[in-house]
Structures are given as C-alpha cells and as structure tokens.
BAFI-3210 file (N, C-alpha, C; in Angstrom, 3 decimals, decimal comma, padded with zeros to 6 digits):
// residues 206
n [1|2|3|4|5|6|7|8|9|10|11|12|13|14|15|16|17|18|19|20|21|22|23|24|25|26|27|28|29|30|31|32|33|34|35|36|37|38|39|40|41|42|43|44|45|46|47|48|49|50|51|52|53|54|55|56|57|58|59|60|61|62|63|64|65|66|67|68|69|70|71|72|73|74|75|76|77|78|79|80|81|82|83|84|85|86|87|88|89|90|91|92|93|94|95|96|97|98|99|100|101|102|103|104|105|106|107|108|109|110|111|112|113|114|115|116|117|118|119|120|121|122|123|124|125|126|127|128|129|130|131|132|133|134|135|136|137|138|139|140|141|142|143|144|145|146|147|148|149|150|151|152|153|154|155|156|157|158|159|160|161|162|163|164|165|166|167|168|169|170|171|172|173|174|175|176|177|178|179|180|181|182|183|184|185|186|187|188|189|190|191|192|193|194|195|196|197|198|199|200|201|202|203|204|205|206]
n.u [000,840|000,470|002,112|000,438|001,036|002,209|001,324|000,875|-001,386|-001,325|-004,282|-005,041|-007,126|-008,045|-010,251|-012,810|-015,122|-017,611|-020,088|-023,225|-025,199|-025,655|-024,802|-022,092|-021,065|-020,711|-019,221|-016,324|-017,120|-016,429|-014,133|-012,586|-012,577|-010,527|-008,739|-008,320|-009,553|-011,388|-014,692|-017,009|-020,844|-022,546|-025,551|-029,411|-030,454|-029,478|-027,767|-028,109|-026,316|-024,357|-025,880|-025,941|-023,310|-023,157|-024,941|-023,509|-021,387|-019,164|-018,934|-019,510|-022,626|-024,608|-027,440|-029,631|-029,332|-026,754|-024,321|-022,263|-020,809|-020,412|-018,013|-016,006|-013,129|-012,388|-010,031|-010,403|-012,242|-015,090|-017,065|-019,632|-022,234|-025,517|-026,188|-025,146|-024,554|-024,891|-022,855|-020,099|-021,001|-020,232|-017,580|-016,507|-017,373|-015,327|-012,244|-008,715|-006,536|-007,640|-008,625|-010,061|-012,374|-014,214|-016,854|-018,366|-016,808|-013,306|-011,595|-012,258|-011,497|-008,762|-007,680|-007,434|-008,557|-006,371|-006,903|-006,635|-004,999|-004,283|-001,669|-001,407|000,954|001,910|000,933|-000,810|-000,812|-002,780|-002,943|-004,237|-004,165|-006,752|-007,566|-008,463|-010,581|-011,041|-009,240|-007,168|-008,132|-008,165|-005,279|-004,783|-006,287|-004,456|-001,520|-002,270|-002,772|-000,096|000,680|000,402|-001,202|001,171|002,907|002,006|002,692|005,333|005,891|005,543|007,957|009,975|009,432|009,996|012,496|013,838|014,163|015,578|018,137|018,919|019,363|020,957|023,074|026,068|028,352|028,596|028,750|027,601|025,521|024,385|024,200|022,590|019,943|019,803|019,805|017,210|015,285|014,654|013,557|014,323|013,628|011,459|009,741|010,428|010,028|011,056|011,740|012,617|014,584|016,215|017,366|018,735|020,796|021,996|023,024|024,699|026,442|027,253|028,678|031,122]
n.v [-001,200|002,263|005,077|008,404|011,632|013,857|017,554|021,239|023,313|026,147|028,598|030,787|032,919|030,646|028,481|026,829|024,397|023,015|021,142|020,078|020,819|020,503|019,574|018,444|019,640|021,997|022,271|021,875|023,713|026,049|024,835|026,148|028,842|030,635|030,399|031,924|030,911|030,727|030,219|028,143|026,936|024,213|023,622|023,013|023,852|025,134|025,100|026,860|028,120|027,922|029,776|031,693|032,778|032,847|035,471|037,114|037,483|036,056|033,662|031,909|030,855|028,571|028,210|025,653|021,911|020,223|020,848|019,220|021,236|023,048|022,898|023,795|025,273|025,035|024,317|022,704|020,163|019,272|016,548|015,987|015,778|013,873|011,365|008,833|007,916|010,163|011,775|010,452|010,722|013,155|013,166|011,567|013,476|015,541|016,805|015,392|016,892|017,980|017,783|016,122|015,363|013,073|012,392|010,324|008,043|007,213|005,724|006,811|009,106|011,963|013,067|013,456|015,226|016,346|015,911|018,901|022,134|025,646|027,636|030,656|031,523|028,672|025,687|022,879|019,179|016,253|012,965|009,530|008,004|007,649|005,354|005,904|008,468|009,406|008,383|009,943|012,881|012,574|012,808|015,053|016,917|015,945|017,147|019,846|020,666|020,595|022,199|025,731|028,696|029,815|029,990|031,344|034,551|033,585|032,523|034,704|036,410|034,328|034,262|037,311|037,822|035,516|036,574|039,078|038,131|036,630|038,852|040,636|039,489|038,210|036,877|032,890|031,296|032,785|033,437|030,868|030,042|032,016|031,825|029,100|029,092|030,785|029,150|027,934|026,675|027,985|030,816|030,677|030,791|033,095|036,338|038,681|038,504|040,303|041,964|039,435|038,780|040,690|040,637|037,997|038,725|040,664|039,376|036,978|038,498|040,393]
n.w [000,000|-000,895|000,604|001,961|000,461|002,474|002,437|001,764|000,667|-001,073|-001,694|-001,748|-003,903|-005,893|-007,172|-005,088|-005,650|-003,367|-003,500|-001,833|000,359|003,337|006,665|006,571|004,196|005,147|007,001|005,609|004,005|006,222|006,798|004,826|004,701|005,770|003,959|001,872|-000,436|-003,497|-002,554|-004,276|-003,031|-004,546|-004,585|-003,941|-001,771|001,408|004,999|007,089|008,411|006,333|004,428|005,693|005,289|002,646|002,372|003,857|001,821|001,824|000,494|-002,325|-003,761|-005,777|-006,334|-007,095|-008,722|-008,988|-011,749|-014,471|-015,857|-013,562|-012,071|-013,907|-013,930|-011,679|-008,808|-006,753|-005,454|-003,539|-003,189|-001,716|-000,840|000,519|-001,199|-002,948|-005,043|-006,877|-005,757|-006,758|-009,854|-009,167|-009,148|-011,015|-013,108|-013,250|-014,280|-015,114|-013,987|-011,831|-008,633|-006,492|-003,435|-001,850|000,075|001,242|000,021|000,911|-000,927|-003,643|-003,634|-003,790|-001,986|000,986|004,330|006,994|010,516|012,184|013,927|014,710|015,757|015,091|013,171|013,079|012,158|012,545|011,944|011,797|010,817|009,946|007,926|007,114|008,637|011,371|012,433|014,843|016,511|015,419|016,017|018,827|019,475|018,025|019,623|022,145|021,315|020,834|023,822|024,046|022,586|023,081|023,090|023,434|021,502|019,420|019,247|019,720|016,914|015,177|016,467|015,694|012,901|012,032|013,434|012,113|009,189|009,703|010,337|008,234|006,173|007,218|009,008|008,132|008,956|008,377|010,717|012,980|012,166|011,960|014,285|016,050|014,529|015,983|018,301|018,834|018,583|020,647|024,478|026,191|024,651|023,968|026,246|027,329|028,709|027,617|025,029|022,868|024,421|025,268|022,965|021,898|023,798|023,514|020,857|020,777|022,278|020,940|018,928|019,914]
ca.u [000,000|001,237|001,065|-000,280|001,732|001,789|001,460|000,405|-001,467|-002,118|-005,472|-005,061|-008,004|-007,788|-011,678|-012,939|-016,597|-018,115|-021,107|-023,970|-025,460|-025,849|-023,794|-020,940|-020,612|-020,895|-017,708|-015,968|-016,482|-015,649|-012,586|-011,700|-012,719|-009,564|-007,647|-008,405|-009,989|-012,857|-015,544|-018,254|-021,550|-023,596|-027,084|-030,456|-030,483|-028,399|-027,927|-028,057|-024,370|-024,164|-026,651|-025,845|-021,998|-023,503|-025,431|-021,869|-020,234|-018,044|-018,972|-020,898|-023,913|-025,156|-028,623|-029,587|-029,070|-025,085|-024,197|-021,028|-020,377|-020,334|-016,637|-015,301|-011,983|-012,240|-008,764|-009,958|-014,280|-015,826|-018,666|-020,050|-023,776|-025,745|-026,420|-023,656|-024,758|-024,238|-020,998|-019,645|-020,980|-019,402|-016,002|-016,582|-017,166|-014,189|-011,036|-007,716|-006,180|-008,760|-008,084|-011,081|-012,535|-015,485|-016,833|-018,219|-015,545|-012,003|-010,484|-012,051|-010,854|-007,576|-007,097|-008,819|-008,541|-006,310|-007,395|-005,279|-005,056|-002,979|-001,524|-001,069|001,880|002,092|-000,017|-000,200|-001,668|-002,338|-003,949|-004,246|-004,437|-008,011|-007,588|-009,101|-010,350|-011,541|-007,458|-006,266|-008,889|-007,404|-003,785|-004,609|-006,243|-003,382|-001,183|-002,952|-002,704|001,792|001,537|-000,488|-001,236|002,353|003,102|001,420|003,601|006,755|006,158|005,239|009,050|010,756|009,406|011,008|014,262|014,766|014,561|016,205|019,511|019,588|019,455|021,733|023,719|026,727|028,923|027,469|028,881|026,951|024,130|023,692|024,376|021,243|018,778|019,349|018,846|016,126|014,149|015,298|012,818|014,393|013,181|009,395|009,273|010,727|009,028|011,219|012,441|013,848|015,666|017,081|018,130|019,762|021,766|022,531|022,863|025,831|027,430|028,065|029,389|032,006]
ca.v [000,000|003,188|005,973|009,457|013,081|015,430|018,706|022,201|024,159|027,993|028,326|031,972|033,214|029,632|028,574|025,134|023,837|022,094|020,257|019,691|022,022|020,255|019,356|018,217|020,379|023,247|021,521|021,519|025,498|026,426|024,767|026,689|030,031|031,286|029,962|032,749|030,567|031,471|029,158|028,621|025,736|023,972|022,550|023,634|023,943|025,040|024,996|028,503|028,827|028,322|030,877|033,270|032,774|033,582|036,996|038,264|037,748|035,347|032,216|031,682|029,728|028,828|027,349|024,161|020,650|019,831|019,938|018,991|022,867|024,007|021,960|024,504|026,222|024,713|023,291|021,400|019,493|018,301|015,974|015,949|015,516|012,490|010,728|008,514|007,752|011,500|011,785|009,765|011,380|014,920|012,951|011,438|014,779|016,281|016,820|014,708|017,972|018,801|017,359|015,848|014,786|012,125|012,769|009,160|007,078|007,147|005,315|007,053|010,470|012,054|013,918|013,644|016,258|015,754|016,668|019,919|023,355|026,055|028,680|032,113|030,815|027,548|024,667|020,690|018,637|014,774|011,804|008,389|007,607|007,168|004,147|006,161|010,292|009,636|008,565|011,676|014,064|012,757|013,056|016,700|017,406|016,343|017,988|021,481|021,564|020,582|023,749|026,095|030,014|030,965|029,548|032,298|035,452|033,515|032,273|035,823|036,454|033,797|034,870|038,105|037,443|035,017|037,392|039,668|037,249|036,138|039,843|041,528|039,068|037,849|035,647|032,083|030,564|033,649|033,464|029,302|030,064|032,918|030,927|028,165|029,687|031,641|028,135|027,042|027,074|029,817|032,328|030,377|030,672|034,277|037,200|039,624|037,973|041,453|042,015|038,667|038,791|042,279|040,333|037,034|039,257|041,185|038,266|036,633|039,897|041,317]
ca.w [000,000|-000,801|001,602|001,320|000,397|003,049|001,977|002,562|-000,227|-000,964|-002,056|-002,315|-005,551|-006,250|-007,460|-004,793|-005,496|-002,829|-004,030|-000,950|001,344|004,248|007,766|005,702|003,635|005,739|007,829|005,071|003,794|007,163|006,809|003,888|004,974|006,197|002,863|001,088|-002,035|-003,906|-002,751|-004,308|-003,009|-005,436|-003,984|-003,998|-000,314|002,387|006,040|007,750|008,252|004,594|003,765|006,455|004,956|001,415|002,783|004,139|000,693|002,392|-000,662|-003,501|-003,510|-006,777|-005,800|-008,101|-008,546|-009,518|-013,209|-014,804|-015,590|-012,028|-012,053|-014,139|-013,684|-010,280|-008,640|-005,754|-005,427|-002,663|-003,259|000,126|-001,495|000,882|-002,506|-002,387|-006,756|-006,664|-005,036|-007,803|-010,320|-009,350|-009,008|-012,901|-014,027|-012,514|-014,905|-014,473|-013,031|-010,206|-007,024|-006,091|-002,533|-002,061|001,437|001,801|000,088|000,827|-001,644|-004,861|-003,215|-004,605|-001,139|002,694|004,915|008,775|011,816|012,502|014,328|014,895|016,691|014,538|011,925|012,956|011,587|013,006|010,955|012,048|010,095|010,535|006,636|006,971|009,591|012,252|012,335|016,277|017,117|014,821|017,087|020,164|019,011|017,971|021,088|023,181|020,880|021,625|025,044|024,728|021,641|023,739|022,800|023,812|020,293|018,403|019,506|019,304|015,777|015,035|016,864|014,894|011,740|012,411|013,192|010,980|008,313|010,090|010,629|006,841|005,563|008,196|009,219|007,427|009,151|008,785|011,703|013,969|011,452|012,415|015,970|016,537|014,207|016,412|019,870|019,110|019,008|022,196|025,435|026,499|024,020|023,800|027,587|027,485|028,998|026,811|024,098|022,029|025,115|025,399|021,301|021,965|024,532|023,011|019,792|021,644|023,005|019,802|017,909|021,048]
c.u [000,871|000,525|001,129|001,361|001,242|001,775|000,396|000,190|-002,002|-003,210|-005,716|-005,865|-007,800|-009,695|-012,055|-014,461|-016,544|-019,758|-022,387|-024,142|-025,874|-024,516|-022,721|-020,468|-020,329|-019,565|-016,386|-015,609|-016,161|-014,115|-011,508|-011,705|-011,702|-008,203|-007,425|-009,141|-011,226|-014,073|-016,790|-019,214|-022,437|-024,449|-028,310|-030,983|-029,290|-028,635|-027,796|-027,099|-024,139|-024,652|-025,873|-023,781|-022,298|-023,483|-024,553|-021,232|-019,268|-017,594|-019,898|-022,071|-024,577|-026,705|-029,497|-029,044|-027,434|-025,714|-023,208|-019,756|-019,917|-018,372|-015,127|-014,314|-011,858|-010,542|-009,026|-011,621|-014,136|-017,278|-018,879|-021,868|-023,988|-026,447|-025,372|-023,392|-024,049|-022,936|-020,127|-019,690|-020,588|-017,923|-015,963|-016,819|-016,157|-013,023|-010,220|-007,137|-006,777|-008,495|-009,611|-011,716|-014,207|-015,682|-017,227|-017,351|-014,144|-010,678|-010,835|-011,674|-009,455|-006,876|-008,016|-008,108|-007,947|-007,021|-006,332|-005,947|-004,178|-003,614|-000,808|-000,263|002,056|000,680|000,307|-001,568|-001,783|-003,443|-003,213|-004,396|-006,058|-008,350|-008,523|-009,363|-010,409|-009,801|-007,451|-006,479|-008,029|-005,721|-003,805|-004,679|-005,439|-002,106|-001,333|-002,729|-000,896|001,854|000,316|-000,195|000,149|003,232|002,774|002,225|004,235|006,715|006,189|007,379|010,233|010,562|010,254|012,348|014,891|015,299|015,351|017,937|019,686|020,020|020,360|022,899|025,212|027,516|028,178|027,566|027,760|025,897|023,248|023,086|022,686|020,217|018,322|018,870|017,979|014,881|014,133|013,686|012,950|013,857|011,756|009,216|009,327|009,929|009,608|012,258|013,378|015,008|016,977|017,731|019,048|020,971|022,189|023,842|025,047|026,845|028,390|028,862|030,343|033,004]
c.v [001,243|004,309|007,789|010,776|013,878|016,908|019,820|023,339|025,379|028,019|029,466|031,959|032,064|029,341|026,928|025,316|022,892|022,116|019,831|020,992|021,730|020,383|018,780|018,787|021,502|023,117|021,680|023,125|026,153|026,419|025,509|028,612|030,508|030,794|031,096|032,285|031,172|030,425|029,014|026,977|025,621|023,092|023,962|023,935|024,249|025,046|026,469|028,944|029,291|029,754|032,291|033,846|033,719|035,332|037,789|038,534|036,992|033,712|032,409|031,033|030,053|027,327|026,762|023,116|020,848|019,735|019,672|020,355|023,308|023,746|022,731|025,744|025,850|023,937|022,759|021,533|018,754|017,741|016,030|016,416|013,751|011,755|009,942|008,525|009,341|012,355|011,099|010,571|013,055|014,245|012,322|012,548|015,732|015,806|015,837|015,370|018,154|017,248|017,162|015,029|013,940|011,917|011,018|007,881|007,519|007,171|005,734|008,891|010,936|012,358|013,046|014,663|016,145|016,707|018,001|021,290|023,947|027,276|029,778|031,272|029,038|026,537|022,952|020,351|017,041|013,769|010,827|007,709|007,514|005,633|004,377|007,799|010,327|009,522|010,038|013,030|013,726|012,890|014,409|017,461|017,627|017,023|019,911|021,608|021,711|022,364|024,631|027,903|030,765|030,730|030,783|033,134|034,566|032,792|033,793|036,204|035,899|034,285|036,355|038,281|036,591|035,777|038,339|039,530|037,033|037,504|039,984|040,720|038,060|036,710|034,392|031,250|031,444|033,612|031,895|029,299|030,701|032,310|029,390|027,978|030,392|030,380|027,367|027,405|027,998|030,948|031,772|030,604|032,644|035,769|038,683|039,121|039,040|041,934|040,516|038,136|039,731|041,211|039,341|037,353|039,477|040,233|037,604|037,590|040,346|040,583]
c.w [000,000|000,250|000,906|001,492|000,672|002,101|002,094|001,543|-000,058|-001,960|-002,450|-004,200|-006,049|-006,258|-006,438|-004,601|-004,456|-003,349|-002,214|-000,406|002,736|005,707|007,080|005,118|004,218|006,822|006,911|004,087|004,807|007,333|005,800|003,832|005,291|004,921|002,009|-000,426|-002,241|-003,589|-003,268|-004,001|-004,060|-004,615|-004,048|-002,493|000,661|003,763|006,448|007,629|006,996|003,973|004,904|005,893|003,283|001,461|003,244|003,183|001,001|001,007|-001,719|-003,234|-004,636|-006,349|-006,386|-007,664|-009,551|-011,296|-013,853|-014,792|-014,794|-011,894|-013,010|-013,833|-012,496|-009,678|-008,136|-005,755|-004,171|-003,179|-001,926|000,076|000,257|-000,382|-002,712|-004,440|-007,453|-006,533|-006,252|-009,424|-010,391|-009,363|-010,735|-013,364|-013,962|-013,964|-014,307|-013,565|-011,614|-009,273|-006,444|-004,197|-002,139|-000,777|001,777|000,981|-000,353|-000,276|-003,000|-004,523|-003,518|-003,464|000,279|003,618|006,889|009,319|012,210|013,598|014,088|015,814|015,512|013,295|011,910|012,908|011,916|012,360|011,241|011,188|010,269|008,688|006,428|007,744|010,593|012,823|013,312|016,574|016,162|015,507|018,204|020,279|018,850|019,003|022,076|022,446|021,074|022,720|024,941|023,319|021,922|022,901|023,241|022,152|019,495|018,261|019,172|018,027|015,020|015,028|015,471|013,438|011,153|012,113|012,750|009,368|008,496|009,755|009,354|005,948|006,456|008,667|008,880|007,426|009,517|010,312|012,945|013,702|012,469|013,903|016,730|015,794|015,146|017,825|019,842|019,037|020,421|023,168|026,239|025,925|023,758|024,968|028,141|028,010|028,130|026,089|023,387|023,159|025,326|024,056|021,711|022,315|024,314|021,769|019,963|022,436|021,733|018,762|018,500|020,060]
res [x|x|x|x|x|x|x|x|x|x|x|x|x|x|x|x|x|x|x|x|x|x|x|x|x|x|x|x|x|x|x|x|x|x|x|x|x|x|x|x|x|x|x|x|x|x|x|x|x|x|x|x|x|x|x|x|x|x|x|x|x|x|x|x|x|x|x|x|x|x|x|x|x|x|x|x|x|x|x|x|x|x|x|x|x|x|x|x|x|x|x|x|x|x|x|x|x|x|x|x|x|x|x|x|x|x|x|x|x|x|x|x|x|x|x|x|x|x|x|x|x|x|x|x|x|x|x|x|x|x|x|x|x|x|x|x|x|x|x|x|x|x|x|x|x|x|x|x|x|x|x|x|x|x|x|x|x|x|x|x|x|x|x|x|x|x|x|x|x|x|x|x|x|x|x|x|x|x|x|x|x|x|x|x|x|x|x|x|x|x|x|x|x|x|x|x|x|x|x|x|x|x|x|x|x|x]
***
C-alpha cells in the first residue's frame, strides 16, 4: 500500500466547489474560509451557516441541482452531497487535473482532509491515513494543550528574526548560531524575548 503526500497548499483566488449544502458540507467550507480561495456551493439547499456565509459575501452559492459545468476552472471538489450515486458522479465529471474529494468514500478520493489546528503561523496537521479520524482528534487534542497560545507570539518572533539574521547578518557561523537559539525554550518561555536577542545578539558579535 502506498502511503499518502503530506502537503500544505495555498489556495489563495484559487476557485474550490463544494457540491452539498448540508452538515458536511458546511464543515468543510468552514474549513476553507480562512484559505483565502474562492468558494463557491452547489445545492439547492443550504444549512443557515451556509446561507448566512452567502449573505456576508463570504462564498458563492449557486442554488440548483449539480451539473457537470459548475466543475469549471475549479482546482480542488468536494462531493459531500448524501447521494452517495451522486458523489460519484461529481467525481466522474471532474477533470484529471482537479483534485477531487469524495466525502463518503475514501479510496475514490484524490485527497482527505487531517485533523489539525494552529496557533497564529504555525499549523499541526495529524492523520491516521483514513484508519481512524476519532485517534487523529485525540492526538490533535493532546497535541494542543503541549503547543499552547504561547506559540502564536513567538512564531510571530521567529518569523522576524529570521529574516532579520539572513538579511543583516553575514557571518554564517553567527548566522547558524542565533537561528538556532532563538528556538530554544528559552526564548518560547521568554518574557522579553527582544531584550534577550539584543543580549545574546551582543554576546556573539564582542
């Protein structure tokens, strides 16, 4: 069995149909709300969220029964219809290109979706291949509490001064040195991290 390729796409003005308008689907444009893509739902029905998501301008909602069309220019489909005949048929009408996902089966799906969170820049992402989504929840869960909201700021931090250190900083041995203590538990635990750069900063430069 082969196994799956992680990976971590920008969705940025990128066009993703989801197909259904129900509790599934509505799980499923949530999750893409903060991607920046263009989403748009196809069904003749939706769930409130959906609609009340529409009425902000937040998605499309083209309100009809699926037709092959809708699939156009699209990069990434959710079927996530309860029709399972249905579901099938939006993944046969789908291009070779498009990246298709088949909410109730697995194995004619191109993609599936982990269990993840985050904190500000950083992103955890866990799956189980599709063995088990209840283990992947409780793996994330305890995950969250060990990468807790002090994560956010200091990715914020690191982001920073890593750019900082590759522009400004020349010698690589001093360069390696400050990229690699600024991940330490000292500077995530830190109550003034720019003070304790200054002074690391200054140690390695005398």
């Amino acid at each position: 069995m082969s196994s799956n390729y992680p990976i971590m796409l920008r969705l940025e003005g990128k066009r993703v149909v989801v197909v259904g308008g129900g509790k599934v689907a509505e799980r499923k444009v949530s999750g893409l709300l903060g991607s920046g893509a263009r989403v748009v739902v196809v069904s003749p029905e939706a769930t409130e969220d959906i609609q009340r998501l529409f009425h902000a301008g937040k998605i499309e909602w083209v309100q009809r029964h699926f037709s092959g069309g809708d699939l156009q220019g699209a990069f990434m489909v959710f079927a996530a219809t309860n029709d399972k005949g249905l579901n099938q048929l939006i993944k046969d009408s789908a291009e070779v290109c498009q990246l298709v996902m088949v909410v109730d089966d697995p194995e004619e799906s191109d993609f599936h979706l982990p269990s993840t969170f985050h904190r500000g820049r950083l992103s955890i992402a866990v799956s189980t291949g599709g063995a088990s989504p209840t283990l992947a929840r409780k793996i994330r869960e305890q995950l969250e509490k060990e990468f807790d909201e002090r994560y956010e700021e200091y990715l914020d931090f690191l982001f920073l001064k890593r750019k900082w250190i590759i522009k400004e900083v020349a010698d690589t041995a001093i360069k390696s040195k400050l990229l690699t203590a600024i991940t330490s538990d000292e500077f995530l635990n830190s109550h003034d991290r720019e003070g304790d750069y200054r002074r690391l900063y200054q140690e390695l430069t005398e």
